[in-house]
Residue frames relative to the residue before (quaternion, step in Angstrom):
aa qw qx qy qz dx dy dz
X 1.0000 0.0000 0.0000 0.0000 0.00 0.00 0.00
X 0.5780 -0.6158 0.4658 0.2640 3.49 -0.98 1.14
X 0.0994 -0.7036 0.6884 0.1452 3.91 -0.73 0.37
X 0.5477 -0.5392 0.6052 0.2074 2.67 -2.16 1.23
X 0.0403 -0.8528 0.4946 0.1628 2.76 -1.71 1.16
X 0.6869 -0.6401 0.2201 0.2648 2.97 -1.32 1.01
X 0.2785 -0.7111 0.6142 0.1991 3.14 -1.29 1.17
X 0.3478 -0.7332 0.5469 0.2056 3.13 -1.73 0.49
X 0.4299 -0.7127 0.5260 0.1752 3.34 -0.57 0.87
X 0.1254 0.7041 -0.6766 0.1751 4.23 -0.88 1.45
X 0.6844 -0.5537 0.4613 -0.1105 2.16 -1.85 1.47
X 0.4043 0.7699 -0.4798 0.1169 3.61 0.28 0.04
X 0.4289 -0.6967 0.5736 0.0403 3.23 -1.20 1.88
X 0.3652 -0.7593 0.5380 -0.0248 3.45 -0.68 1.05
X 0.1728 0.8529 -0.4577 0.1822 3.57 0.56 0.50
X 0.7754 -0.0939 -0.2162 0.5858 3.83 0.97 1.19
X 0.2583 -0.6444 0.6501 0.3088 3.31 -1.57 0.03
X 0.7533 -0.3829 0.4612 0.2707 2.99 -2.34 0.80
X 0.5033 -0.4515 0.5672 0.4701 3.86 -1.11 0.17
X 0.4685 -0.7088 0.3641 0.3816 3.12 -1.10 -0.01
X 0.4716 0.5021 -0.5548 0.4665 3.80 0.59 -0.05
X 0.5186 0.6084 -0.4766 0.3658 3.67 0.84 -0.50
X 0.6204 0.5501 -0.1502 0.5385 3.36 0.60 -1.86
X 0.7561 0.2212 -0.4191 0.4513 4.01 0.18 -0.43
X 0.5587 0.6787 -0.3006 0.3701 3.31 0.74 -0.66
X 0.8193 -0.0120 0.1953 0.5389 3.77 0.46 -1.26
X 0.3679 -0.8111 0.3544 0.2849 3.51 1.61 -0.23
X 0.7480 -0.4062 0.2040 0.4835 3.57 -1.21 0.61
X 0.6823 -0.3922 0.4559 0.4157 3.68 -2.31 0.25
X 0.7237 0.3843 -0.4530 0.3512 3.69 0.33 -0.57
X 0.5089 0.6849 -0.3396 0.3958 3.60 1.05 -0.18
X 0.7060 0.5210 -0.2680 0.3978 3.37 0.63 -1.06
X 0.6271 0.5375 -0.1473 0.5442 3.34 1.48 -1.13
X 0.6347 0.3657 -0.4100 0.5434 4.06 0.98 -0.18
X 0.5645 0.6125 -0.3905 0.3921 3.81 1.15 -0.99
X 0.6717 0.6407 -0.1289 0.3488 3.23 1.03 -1.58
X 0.8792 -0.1272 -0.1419 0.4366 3.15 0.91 -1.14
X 0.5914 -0.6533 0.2911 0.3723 3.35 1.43 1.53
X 0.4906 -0.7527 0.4345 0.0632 2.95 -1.72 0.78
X 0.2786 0.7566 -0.4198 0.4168 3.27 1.74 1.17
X 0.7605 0.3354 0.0074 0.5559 3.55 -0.28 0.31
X 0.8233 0.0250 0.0034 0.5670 3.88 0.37 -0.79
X 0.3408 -0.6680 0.6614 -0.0083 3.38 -2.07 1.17
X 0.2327 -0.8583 0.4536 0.0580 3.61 0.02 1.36
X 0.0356 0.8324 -0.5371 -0.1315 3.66 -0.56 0.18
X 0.2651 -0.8862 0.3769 -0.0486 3.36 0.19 1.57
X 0.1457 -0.8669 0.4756 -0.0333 3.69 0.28 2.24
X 0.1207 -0.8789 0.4121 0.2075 3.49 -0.30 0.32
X 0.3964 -0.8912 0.2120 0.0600 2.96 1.00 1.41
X 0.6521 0.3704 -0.2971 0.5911 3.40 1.56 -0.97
X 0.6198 0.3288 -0.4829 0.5240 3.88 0.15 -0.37
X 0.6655 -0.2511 0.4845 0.5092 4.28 -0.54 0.70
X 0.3171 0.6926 -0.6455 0.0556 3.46 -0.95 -0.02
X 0.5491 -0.6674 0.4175 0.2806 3.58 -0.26 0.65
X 0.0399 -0.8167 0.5291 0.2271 4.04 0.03 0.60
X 0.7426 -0.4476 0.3522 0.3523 3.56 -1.35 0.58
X 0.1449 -0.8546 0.3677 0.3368 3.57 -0.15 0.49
X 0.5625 0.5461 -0.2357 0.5743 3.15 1.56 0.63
X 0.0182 0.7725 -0.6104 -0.1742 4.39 0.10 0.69
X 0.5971 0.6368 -0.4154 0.2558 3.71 1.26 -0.75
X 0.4731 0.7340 -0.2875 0.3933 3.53 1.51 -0.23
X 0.5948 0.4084 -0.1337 0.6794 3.29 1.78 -0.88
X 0.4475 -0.6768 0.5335 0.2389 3.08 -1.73 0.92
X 0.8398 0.1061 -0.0064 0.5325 3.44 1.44 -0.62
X 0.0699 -0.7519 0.5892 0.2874 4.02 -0.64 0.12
X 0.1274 -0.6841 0.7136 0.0808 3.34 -1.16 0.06
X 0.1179 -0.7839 0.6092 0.0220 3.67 -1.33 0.73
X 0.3627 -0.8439 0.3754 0.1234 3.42 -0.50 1.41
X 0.5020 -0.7549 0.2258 0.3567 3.58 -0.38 0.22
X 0.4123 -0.7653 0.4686 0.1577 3.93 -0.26 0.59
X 0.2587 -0.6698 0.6193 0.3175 3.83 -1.48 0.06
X 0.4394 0.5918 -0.5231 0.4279 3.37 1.04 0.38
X 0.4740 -0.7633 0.4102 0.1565 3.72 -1.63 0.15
X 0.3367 -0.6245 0.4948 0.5017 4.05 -0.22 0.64
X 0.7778 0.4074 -0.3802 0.2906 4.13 0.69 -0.75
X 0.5065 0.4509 -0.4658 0.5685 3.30 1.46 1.31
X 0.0016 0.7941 -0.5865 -0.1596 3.46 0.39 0.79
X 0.1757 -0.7057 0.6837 0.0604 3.92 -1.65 0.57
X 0.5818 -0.5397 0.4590 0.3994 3.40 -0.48 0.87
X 0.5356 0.6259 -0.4188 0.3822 3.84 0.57 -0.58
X 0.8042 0.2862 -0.0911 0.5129 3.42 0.89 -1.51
X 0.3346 0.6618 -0.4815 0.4672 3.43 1.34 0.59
X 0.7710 0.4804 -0.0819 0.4100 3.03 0.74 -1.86
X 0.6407 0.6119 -0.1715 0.4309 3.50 1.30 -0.87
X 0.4487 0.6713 -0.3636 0.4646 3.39 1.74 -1.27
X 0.7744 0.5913 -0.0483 0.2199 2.85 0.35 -2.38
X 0.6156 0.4067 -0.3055 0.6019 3.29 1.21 -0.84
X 0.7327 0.5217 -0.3647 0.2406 3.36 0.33 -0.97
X 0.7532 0.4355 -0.1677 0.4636 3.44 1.63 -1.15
X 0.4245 0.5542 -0.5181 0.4943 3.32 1.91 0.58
X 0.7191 0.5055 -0.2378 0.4132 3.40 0.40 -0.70
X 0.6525 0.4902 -0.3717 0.4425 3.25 0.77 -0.17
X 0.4680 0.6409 -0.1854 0.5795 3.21 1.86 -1.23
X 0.8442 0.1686 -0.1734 0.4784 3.79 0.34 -0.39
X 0.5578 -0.7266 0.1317 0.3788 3.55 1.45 1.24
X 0.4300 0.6825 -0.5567 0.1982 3.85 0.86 1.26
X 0.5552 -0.5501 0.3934 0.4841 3.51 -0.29 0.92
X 0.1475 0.6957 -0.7027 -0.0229 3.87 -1.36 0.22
X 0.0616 -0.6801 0.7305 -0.0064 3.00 -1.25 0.91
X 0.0279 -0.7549 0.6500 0.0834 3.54 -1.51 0.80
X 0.0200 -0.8570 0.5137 -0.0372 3.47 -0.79 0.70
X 0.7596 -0.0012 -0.3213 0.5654 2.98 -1.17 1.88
X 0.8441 0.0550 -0.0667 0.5291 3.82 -0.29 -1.12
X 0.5310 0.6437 -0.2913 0.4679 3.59 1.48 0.05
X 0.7027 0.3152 -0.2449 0.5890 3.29 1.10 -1.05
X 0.5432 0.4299 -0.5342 0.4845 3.80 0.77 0.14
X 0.5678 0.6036 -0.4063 0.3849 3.78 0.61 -0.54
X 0.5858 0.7036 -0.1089 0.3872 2.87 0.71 -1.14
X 0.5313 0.7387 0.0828 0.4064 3.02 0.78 -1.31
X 0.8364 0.2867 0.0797 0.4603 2.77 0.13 -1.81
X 0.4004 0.7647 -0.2030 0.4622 3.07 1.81 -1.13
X 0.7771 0.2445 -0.0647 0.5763 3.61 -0.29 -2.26
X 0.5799 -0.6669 0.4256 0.1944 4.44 0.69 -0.28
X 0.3689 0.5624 -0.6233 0.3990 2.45 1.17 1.81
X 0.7040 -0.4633 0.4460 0.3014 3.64 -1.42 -0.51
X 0.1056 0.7064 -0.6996 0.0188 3.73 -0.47 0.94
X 0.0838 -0.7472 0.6492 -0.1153 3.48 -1.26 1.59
X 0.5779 -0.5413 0.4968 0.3553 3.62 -1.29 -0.05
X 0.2759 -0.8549 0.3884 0.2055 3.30 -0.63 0.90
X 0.4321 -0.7953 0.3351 0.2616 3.24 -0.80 0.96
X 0.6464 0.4880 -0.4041 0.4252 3.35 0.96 0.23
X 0.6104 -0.6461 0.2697 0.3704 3.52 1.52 0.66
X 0.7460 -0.3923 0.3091 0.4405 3.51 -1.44 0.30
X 0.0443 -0.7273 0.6841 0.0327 3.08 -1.08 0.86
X 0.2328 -0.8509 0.3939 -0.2582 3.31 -0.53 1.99
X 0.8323 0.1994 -0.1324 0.5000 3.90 0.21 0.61
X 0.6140 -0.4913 0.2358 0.5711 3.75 -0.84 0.05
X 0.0468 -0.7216 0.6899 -0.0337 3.65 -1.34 1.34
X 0.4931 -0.5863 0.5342 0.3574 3.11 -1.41 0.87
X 0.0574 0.6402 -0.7519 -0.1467 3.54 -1.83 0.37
X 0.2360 -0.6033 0.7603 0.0476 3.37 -1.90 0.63
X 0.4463 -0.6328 0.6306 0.0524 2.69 -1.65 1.97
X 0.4820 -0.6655 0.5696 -0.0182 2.91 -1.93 0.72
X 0.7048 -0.5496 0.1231 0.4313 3.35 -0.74 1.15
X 0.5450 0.4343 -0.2553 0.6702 3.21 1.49 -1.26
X 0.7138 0.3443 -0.5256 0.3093 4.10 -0.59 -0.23
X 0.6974 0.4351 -0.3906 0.4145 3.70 1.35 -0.51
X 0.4909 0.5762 -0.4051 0.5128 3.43 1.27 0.36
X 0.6243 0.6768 -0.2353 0.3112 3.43 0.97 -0.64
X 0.2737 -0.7879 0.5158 0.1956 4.05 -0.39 0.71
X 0.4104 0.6021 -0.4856 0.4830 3.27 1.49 0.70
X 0.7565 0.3158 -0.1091 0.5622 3.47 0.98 -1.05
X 0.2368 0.8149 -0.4834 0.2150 3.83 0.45 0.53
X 0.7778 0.2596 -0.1373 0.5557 3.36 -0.19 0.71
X 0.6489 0.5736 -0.2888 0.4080 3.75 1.26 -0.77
X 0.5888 -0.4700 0.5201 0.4023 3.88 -1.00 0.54
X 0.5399 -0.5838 0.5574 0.2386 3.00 -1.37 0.54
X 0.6392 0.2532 -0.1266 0.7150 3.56 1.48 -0.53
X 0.4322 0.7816 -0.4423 0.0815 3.43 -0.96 0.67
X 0.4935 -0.6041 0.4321 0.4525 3.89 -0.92 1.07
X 0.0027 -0.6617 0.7493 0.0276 2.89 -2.12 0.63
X 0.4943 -0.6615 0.4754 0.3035 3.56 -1.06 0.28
X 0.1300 0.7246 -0.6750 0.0501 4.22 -0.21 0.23
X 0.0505 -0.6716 0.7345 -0.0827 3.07 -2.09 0.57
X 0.4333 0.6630 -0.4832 0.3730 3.63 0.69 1.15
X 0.1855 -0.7647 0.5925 0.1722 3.72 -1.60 0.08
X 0.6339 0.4236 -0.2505 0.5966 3.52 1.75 -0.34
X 0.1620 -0.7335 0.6538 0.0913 3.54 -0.86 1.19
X 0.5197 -0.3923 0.5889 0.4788 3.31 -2.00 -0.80
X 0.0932 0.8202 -0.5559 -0.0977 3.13 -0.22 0.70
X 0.6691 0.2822 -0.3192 0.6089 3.82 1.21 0.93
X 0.3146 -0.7388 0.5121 0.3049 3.68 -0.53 1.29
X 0.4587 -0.5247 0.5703 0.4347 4.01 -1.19 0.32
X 0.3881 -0.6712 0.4256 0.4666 3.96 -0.78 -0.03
X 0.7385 0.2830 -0.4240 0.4413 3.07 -1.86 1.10
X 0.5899 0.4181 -0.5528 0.4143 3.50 1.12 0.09
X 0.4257 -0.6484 0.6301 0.0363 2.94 -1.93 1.16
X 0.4029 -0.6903 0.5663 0.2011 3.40 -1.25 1.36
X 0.0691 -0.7887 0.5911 0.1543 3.74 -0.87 0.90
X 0.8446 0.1409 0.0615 0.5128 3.47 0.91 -0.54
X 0.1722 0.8434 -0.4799 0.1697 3.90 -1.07 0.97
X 0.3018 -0.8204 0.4711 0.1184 3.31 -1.42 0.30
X 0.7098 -0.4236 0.2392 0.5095 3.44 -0.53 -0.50
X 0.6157 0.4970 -0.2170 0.5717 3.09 1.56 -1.44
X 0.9292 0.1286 0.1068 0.3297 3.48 0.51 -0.67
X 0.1766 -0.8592 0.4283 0.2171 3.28 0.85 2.13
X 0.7331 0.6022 -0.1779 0.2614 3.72 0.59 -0.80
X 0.1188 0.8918 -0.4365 0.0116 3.53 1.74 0.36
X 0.7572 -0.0249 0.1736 0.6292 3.31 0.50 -1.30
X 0.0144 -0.7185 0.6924 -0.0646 3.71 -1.22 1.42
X 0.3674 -0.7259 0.5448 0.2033 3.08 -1.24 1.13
X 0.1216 -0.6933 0.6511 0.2841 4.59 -0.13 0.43
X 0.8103 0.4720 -0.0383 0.3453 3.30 -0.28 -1.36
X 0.4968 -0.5430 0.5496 0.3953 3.17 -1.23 0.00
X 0.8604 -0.1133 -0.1557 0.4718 3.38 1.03 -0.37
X 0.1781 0.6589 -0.4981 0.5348 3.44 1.25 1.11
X 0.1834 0.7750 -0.5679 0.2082 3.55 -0.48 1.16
X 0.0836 0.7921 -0.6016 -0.0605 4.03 -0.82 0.62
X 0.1785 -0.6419 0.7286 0.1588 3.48 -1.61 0.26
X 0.5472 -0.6093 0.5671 0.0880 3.05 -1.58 1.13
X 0.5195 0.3418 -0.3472 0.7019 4.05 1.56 -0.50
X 0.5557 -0.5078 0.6147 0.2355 2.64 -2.36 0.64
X 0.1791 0.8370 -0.4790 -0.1947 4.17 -0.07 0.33
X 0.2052 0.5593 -0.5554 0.5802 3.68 1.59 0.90
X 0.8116 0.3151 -0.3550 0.3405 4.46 -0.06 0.01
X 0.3546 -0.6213 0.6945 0.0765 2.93 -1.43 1.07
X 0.8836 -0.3709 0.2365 0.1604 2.59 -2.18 0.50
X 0.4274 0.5805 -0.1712 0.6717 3.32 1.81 -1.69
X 0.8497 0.3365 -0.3075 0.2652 3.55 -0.55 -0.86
X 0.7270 0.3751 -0.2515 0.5171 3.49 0.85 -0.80
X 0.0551 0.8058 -0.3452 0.4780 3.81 1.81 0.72
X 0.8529 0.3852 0.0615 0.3470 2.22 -0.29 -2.48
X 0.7919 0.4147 -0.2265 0.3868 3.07 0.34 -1.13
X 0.5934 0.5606 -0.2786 0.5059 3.35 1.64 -0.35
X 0.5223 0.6298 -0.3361 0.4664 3.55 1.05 -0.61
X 0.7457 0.4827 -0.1786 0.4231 3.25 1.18 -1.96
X 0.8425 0.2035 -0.1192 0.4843 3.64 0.91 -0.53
X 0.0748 0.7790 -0.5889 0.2022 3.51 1.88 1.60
X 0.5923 0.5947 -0.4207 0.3442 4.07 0.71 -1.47
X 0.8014 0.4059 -0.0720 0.4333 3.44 0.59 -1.43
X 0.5964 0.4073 -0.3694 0.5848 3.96 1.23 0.11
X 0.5468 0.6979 -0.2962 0.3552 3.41 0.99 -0.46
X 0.7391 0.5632 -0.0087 0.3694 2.71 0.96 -1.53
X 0.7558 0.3353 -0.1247 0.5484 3.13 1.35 -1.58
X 0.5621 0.3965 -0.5046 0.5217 3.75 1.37 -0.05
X 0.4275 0.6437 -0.4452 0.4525 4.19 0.71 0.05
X 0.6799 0.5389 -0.1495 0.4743 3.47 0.71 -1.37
X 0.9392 0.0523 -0.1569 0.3010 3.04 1.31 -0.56
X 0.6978 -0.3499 -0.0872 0.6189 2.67 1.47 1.62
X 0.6866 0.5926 -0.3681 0.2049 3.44 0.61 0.24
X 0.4915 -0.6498 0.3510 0.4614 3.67 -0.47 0.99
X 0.6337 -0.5977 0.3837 0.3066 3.40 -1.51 1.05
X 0.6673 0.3610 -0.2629 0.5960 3.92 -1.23 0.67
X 0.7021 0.5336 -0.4127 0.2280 3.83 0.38 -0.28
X 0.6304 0.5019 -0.3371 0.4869 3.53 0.93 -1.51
X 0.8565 0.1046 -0.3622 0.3525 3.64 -0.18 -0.78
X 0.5060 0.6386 -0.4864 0.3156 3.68 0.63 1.04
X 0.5160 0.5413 -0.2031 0.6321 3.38 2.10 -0.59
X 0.5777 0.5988 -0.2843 0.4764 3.61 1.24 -0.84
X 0.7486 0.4117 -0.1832 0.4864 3.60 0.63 -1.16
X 0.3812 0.8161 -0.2509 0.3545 3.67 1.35 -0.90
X 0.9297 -0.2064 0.0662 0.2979 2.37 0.63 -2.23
X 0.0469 0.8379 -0.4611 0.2882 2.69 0.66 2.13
X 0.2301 -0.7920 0.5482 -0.1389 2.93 -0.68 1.92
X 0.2070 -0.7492 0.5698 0.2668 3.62 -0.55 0.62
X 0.4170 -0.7454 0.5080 -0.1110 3.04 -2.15 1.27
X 0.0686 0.9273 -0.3631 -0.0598 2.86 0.24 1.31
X 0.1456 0.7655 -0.4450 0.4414 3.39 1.67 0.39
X 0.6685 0.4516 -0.4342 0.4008 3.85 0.09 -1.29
X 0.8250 0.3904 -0.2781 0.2993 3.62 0.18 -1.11
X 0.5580 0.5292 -0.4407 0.4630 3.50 1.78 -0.12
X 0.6317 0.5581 -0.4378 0.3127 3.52 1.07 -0.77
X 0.5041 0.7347 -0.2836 0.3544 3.71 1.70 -1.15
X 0.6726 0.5470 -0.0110 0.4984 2.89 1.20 -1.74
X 0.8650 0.2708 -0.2008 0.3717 3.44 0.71 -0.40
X 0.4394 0.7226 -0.2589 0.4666 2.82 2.23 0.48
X 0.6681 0.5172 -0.1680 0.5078 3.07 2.02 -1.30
X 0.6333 0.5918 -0.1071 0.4870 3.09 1.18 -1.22
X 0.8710 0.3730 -0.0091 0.3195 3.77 0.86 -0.72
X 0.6271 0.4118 -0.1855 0.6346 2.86 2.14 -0.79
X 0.7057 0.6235 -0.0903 0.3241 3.18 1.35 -0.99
């Protein structure tokens, strides 16, 4: 007789919405992340942490949390992400996998006491290559994944101070801090790997006025950056192993 198989049950903290042509287009951050890693096998419960949302008073109830990224900022702190830190780094503290990503892994961050700042080499926007570290190719976050490999990111605030004992697993040029491991199982990435091609699009379309501008500012002829930007977009299928091997591995 066939056995049922078990679904895990995940958390995921909402903690901004998409512009909105974004949202019609490809639909909200918590979306990308059910599309991404499908609804075989796992049962999402989807907090929206920045509008006051009530957190579970229980994470051990969940096999996993996950935290979605946000256009809001860790160097704007809101009681919300005070409160969010906390839950997140209790739970990790009492062994529930957590994973935060892009504005999550700056949360994060901030959380265990490191430093999450604007970056001075500016937004770094569309599919970019990152390369894993000795520790990220040791890592069961990154199993199965190239040592080199394309991901999709949309951020301008990095870690730009590690908390101690956090461990660099992954990075770029734009961005030593891609992916840091705090925890034994408390892990963030600085890319978005819940986005697709369509999604990071969007979000480029939505913020062409304002990339324009700042790749203009710095020396580029007008109409170019977000035409080179769209170009080269490159789907990524890494993101959903890394999703997948987060649920599947920590959990």
């Amino acid at each position: 007789m066939r056995q049922p198989v078990a679904v895990k049950n995940v958390l995921l903290l909402k903690a901004g919405d998409a512009a909105q042509s974004v949202r019609f287009a490809v639909g909200d951050y918590d979306r990308w992340f059910l599309q991404t890693i499908g609804l075989s096998g796992y049962r999402f419960d989807v907090v929206p942490v920045h509008r006051g949302a009530p957190l579970p008073p229980r994470a051990d109830r969940y096999d996993a949390v996950m935290m979605t990224g946000s256009p809001l900022s860790v160097t704007a702190l809101a009681p919300w992400m005070e409160r969010a830190a906390d839950y997140m780094v209790d739970a990790g503290e009492r062994g529930t996998p957590v994973l935060g990503v892009c504005f999550g892994q700056q949360l994060l961050a901030h959380a265990y006491g490191g430093r999450v700042s604007r970056n001075p080499l500016g937004r770094e926007t569309g599919s970019v290559e990152v390369t894993l570290t000795e520790a990220g190719r040791e890592d069961p976050l990154f199993d199965g994944v190239p040592e080199r490999f394309t991901t999709q990111a949309t951020h301008e605030d990095i870690v730009s101070r590690l908390p101690e004992g956090a461990r660099v697993l992954a990075g770029n040029a734009n961005t030593v801090a891609q992916a840091l491991a705090f925890r034994p199982k408390v892990r963030g990435v600085q890319f978005h790997p819940e986005a697709g091609v369509d999604a990071i699009r969007a979000v480029i379309e939505a913020r062409r006025d304002g990339l324009e501008k700042a790749a203009v500012a710095r020396g580029a002829a007008p109409g170019e950056h977000v035409r080179r930007l769209l170009a080269g977009l490159t789907p990524s299928p890494a993101g959903r192993r890394i999703l997948l091997n987060f649920l599947e591995r920590f959990s």
